[in-house]
C-alpha beads as a LAMMPS data file, in Angstrom:
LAMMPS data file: protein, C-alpha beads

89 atoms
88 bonds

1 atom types
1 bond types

-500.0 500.0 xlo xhi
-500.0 500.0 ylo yhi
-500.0 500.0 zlo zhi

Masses

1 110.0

Atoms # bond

1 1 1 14.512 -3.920 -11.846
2 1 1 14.254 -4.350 -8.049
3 1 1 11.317 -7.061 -6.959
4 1 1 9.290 -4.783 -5.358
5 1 1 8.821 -2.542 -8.678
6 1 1 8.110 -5.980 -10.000
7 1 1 5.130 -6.994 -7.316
8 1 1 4.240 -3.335 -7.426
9 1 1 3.544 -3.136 -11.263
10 1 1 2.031 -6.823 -11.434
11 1 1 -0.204 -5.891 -8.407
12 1 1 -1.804 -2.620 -10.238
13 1 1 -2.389 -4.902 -13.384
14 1 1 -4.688 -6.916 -10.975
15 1 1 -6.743 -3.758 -9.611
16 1 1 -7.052 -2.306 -12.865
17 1 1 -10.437 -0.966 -11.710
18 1 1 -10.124 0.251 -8.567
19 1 1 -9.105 3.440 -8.275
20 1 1 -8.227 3.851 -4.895
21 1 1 -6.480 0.563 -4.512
22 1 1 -4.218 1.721 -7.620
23 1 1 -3.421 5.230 -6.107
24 1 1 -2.234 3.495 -2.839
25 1 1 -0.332 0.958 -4.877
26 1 1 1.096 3.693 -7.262
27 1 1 2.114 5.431 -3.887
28 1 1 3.997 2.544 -2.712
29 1 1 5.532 2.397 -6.066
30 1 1 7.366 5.884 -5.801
31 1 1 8.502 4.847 -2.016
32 1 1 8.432 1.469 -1.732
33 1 1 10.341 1.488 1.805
34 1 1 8.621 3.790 3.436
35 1 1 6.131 3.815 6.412
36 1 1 3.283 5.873 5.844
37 1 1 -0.021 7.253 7.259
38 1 1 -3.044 7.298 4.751
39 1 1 -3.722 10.825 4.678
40 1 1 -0.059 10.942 2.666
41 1 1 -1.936 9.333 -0.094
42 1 1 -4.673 11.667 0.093
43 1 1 -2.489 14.659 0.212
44 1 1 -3.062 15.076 -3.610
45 1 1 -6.065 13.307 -3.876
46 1 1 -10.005 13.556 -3.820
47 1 1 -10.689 10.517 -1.850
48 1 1 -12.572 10.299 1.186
49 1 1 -10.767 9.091 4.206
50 1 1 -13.779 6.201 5.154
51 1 1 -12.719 4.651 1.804
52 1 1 -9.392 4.959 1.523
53 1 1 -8.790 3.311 5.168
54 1 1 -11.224 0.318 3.730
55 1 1 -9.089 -0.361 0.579
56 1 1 -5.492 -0.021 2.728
57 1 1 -7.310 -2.762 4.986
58 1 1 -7.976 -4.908 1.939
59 1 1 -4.826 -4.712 1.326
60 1 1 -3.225 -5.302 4.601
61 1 1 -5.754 -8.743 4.813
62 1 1 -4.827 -9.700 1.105
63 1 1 -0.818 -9.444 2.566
64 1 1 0.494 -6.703 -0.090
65 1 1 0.756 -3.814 2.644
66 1 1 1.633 -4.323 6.627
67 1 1 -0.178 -1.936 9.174
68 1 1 1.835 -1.239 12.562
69 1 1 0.156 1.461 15.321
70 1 1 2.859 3.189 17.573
71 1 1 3.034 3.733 21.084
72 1 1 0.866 6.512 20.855
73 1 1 -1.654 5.345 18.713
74 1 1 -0.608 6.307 15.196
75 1 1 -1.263 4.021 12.450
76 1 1 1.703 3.247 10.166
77 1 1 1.364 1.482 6.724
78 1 1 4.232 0.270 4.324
79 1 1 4.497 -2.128 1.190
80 1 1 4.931 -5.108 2.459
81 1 1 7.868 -6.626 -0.305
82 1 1 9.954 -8.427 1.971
83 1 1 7.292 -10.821 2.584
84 1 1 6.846 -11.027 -0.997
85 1 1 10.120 -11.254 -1.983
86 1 1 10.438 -14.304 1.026
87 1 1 7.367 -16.252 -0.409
88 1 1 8.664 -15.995 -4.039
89 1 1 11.912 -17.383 -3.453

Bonds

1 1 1 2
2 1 2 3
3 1 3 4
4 1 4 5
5 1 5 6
6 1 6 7
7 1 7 8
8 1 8 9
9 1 9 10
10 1 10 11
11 1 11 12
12 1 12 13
13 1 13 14
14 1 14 15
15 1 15 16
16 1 16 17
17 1 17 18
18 1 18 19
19 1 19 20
20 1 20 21
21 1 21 22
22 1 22 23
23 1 23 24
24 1 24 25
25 1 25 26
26 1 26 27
27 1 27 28
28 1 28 29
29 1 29 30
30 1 30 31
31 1 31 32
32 1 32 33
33 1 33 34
34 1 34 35
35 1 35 36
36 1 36 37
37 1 37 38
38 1 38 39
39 1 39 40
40 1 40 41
41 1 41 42
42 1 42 43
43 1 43 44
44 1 44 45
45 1 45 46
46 1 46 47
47 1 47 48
48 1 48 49
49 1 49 50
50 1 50 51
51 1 51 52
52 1 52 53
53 1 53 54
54 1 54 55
55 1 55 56
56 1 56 57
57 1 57 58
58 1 58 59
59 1 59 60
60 1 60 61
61 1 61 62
62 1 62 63
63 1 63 64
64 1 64 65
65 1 65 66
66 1 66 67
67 1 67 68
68 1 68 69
69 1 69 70
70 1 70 71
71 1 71 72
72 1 72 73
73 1 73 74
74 1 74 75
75 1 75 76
76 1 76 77
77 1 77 78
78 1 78 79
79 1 79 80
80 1 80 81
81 1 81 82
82 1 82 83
83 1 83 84
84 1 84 85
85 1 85 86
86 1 86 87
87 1 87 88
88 1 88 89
C-alpha cells in the first residue's frame, strides 16, 4: 500500500463528520497526484462552491493539501503526500 493511500485513509478516519472535507479527501484518494481545481470535486456533487473553497483552505492551513495559482490566475490544489511522506520519515 503506497503512503499516500495510507495518510489518505487515516486522514478521513479523523473527519469522520465532515462531509465535505471527506469528499475532497476521498477525491484525492482516487488521484492522489493530481492538481486539481475545486469545481472537479463538485462535478458530482451538491456542495456549494463558498463551502467547499472554505474546507480545501482548512486543509491547505492544516498542511494535508498544497494550493498553487498560475500565471493567469487559476487556482490549483493537490494532496500534499510528499510533505507527508518527508515529515514521517
Amino acid at each position: 500500500m503506497d503512503i499516500a493511500e495510507v495518510n489518505l485513509s487515516s486522514l478521513l478516519e479523523q473527519h469522520n463528520g465532515d462531509s465535505v472535507k471527506q469528499l475532497i479527501i476521498r477525491f484525492c484518494n482516487k488521484h492522489p497526484r493530481m492538481k486539481f481545481i475545486p469545481e472537479c470535486v463538485l462535478s458530482d456533487h451538491e456542495t456549494d462552491k463558498d463551502t467547499l473553497d472554505k474546507q480545501m483552505q482548512a486543509l491547505v492551513e492544516q498542511g494535508i493539501m498544497a494550493r498553487q495559482t498560475s500565471e493567469v490566475g487559476t487556482v490549483w490544489y493537490h494532496f500534499n503526500g510528499m510533505r507527508q511522506e518527508l515529515s514521517e520519515n
